[in-house]
C-alpha positions in Angstrom: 0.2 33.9 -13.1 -1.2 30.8 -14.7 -3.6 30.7 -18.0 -5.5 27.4 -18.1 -7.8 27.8 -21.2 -6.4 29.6 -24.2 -9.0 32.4 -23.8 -6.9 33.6 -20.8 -4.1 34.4 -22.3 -6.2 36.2 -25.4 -8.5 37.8 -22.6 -5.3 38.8 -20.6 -3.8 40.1 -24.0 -6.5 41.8 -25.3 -8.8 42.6 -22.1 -11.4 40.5 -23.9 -14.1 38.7 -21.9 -14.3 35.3 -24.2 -13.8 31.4 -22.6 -12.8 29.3 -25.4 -12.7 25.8 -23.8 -9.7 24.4 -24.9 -6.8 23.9 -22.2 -3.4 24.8 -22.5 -1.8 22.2 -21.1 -3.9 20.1 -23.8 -3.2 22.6 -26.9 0.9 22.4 -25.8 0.2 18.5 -26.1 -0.7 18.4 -29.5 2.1 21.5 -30.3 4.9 18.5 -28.8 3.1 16.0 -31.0 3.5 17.7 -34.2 7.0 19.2 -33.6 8.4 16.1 -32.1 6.7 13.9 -34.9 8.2 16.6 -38.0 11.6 16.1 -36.0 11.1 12.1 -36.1 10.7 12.2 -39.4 13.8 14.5 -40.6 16.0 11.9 -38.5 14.1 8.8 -39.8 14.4 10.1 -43.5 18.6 10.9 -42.5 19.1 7.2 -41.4 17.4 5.9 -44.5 19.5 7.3 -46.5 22.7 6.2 -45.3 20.9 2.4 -44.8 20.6 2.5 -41.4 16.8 1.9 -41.4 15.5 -0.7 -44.2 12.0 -0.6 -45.8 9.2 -1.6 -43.9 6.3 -3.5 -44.7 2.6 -2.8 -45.0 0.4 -5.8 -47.2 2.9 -7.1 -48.6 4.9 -3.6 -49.7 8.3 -2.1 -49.3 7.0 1.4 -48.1 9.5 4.1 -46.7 9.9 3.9 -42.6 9.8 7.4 -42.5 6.1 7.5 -43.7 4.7 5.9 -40.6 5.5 8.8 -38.6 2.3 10.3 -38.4 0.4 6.9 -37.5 3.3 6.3 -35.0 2.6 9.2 -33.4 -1.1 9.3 -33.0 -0.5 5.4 -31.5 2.2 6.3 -29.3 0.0 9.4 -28.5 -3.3 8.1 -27.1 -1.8 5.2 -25.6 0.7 7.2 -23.8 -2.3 9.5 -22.3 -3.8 6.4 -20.7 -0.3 5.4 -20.1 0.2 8.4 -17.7 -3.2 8.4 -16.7 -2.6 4.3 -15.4 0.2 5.6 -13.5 -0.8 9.0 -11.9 -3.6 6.6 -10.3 -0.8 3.9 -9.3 0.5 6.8 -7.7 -2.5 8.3 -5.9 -4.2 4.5 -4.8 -6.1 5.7 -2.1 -7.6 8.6 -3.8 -8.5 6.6 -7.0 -10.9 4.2 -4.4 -12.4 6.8 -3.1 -13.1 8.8 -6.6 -12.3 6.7 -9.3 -14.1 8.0 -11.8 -13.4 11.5 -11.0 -9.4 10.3 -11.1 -10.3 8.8 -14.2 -11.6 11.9 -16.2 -9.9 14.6 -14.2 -8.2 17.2 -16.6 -4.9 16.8 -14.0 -3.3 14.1 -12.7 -0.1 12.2 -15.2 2.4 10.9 -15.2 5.2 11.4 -17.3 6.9 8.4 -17.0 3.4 6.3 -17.6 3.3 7.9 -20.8 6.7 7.3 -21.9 6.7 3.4 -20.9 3.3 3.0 -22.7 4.0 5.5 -25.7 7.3 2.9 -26.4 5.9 -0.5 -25.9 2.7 0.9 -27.7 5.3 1.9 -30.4 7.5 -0.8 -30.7 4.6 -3.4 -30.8 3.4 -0.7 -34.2 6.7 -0.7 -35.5 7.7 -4.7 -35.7 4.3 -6.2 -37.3 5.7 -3.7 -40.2 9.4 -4.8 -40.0 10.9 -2.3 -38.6 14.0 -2.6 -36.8 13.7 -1.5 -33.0 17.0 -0.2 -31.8 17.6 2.3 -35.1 14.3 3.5 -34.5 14.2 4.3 -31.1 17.8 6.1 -31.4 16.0 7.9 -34.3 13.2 9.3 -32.2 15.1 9.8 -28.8 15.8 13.3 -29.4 12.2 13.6 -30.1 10.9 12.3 -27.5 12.7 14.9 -25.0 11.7 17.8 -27.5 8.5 17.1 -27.1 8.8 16.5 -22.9 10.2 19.7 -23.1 7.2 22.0 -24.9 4.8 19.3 -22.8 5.9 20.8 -20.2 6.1 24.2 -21.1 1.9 23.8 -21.6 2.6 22.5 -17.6 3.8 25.7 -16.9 1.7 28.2 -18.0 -1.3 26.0 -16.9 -0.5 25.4 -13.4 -1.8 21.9 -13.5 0.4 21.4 -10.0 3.5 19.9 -11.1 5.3 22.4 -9.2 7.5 22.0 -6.5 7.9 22.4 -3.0 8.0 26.0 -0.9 10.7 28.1 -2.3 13.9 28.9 0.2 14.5 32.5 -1.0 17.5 32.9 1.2 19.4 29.8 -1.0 18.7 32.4 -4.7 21.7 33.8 -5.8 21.0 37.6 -6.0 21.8 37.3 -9.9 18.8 35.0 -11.0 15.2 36.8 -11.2 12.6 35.9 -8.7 10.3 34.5 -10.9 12.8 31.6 -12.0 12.8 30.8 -8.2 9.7 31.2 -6.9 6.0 31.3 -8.1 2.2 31.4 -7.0 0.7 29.9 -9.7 -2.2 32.5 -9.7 -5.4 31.4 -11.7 -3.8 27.8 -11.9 -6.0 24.7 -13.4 -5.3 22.7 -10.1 -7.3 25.5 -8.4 -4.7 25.6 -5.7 -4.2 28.6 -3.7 -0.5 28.8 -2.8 0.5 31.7 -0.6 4.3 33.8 -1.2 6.7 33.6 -1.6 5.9 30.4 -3.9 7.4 27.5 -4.6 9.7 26.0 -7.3 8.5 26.5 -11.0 10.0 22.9 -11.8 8.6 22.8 -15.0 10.6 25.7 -16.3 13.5 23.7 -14.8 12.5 20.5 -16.8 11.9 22.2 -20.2 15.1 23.9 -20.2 16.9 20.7 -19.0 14.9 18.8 -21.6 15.8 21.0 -24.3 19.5 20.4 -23.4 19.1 16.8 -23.5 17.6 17.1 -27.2 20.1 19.3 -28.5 23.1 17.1 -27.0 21.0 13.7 -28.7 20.3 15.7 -32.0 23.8 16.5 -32.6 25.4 13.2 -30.9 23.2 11.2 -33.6 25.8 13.0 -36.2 28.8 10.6 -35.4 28.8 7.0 -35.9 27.5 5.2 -32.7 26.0 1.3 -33.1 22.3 0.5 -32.9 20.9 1.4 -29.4 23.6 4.0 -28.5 21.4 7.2 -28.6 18.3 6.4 -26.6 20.4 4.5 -23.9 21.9 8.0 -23.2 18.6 9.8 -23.7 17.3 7.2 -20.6 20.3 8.0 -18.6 20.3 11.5 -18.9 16.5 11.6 -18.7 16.9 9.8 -15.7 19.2 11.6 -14.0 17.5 15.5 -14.9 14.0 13.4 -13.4 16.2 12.0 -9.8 17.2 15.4 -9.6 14.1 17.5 -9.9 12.4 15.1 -7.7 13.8 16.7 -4.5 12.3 19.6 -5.4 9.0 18.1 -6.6 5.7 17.6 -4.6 4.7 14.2 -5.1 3.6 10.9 -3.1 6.1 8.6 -1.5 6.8 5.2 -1.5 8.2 3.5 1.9 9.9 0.5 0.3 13.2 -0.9 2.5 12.4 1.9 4.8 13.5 4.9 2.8 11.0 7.0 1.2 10.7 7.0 -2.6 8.3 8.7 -5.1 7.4 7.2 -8.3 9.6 8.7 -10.3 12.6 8.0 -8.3 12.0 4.2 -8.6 11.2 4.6 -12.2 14.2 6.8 -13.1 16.6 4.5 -10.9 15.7 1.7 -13.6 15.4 4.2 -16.7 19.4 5.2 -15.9 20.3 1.3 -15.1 19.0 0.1 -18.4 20.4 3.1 -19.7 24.3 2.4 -18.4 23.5 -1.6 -19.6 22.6 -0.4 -23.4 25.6 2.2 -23.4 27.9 -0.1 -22.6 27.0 -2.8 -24.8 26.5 -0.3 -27.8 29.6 2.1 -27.1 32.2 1.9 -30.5 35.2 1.5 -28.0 36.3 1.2 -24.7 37.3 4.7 -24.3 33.9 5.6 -25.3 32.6 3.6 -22.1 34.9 5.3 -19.9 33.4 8.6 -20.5 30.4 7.3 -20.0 30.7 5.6 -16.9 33.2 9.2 -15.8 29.4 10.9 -16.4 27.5 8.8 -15.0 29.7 8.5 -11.1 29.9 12.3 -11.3 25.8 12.5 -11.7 25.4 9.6 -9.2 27.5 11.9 -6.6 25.2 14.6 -7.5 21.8 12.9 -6.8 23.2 10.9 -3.7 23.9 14.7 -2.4 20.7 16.1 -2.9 19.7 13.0 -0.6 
C-alpha cells in the first residue's frame, strides 16, 4: 500500500476523511535535509577542532565553517531539485518534446544522480568564494549525503512515485525472507500506476537499507586518520556500486551506446566508481591501504559483471 499525501497515512490511521496537500515523498525531502544537514554539522564542528578545516571567510571575517551548514544546505538543496529534475528529462527526451511543461512541473520524475552532481558543484562553487577547503569538506559531508539518500528514499517508498523495480520472480525468494521485502503492488501509489501481483521489486527499501550501510561504514571510517579526499572517494565508489547493482532490477530507460544497452545511472555510476578508485588511490595513507581497496573493488566489479 502506498500513502502519497500525509493525510493518508493519518486517514489510514485514524479512519479520518481529511486531504492535507502535502506529499510524502516531498515532507521525507525536507526530513533528509534537516538530519543530513544536523549530521554535517557534528562532523564539520569534529574536523575543526582537530584543524582539519580552517576558518572561512564572509566580508572580510574569520567565521566558523561549521556555521554555513544551514545556507549550504538550502543551496545544495534547490539546485539539486532542478539538478534531478535536468536529468530525469535527459532521461525521458522524447517525452519532454512532447509535454515539456508537464515534465517540467510533474510531482514525479528525478533523478538521483542529477541531484547529486548539481547539489556538489552547486556546493563547492558556495563553499570556495568563502575559503573553504574542498576535499575536507566533502569527506565531511559524505556520510551525509547517503543519510540523507537513504530517508529520501524511504519518502520514495511509501509514496510510490515509480522508482520500483521490475516484476518480481517469486520462485528466486528464499522461503525465510517475508513477501513484502520481495514483492509489492504499490496500491494507491502517486505515479497512479496500476501494477497487477504478484509485484515487483520494492528497490527503494533495498537502496535505503544499503544507503544506510554506506553511512554507517563512512561515519565510523572518518574516525581514523585518512588524507584529504579519502572518505567521499569511497562514499562514490560504494555509491556507485549499490546504484550498478540495483539497476538490474530497476525500471528505467536505456541507452544503446557501442551496442549494449545502458540506463542512465549505469553510465553515471561507471564514472562515480572510476573517479572514486582515482581519488582512493591517490589519498590512501599506504600501499597496503590501496590493496584492500582495489581487493573490494575487483570482488564488486565480479559482482556487477554477473548480474550482466
Amino acid at each position: 500500500m502506498a500513502y502519497p499525501y500525509i493525510s493518508d497515512v493519518v486517514n489510514a490511521l485514524f479512519g479520518t476523511t481529511w486531504h492535507l496537500p502535502i506529499p510524502m515523498f516531498g515532507a521525507f525531502v525536507a526530513l533528509a535535509i534537516f538530519i543530513a544537514a544536523a549530521v554535517a554539522k557534528k562532523e564539520v564542528i569534529r574536523l575543526e577542532n582537530i584543524g582539519i578545516l580552517p576558518k572561512a571567510k564572509i566580508a572580510n571575517r574569520d567565521v566558523s565553517v561549521h556555521t554555513l551548514i544551514s545556507d549550504l544546505a538550502m543551496i545544495t538543496a534547490l539546485f539539486g531539485i532542478v539538478g534531478a529534475r535536468v536529468f530525469h528529462i535527459l532521461e525521458y527526451p522524447q517525452e519532454f518534446l512532447q509535454n515539456p511543461w508537464g515534465m517540467i512541473f510533474s510531482r514525479d520524475g528525478f533523478s538521483i544522480y542529477g541531484g547529486l552532481i548539481f547539489g556538489v558543484v552547486s556546493g563547492a562553487i558556495y563553499l570556495q568564494k568563502r575559503g573553504v577547503p574542498i576535499l575536507p569538506m566533502l569527506d565531511a559531508l559524505a556520510p551525509s549525503l547517503a543519510l540523507g539518500y537513504a530517508i529520501g528514499r524511504i519518502g520514495c517508498q511509501i509514496s510510490g512515485d515509480g522508482d520500483w523495480g521490475t516484476a518480481a520472480n517469486m520462485q528466486l525468494k528464499p522461503e525465510w525472507l517475508p513477501d513484502w521485502f520481495w514483492a509489492q503492488t504499490y496500491e494507491n501509489n502517486i505515479a497512479g500506476v496500476l501494477i497487477s501481483g504478484p509485484g515487483v521489486y520494492p528497490t527503494p527499501i533495498y537502496e535505503s537499507v544499503t544507503a544506510f550501510i554506506i553511512f554507517f561504514a563512512l561515519w565510523m571510517l572518518g574516525k581514523y586518520r585518512y588524507k584529504k579526499g579519502y572518505i567521499f572517494s569511497v562514499y562514490l565508489i560504494l555509491g556507485g556500486f549499490s546504484r550498478l547493482l540495483i539497476e538490474k532490477i530497476r525500471v528505467n530507460a536505456e541507452y544503446h551506446l557501442f551496442g549494449a544497452d545502458l540506463t542512465q545511472a549505469e553510465i553515471i555510476s561507471a564514472v562515480l566508481i572510476v573517479c572514486g578508485l582515482f581519488g582512493v588511490l591517490k589519498s590512501s595513507n599506504s600501499g597496503a591501504a590501496q590493496k584492500v581497496t582495489l581487493s573490494v573493488l575487483v570482488i564488486g566489479a565480479l559482482t556487477a559483471c554477473s548480474t550482466l
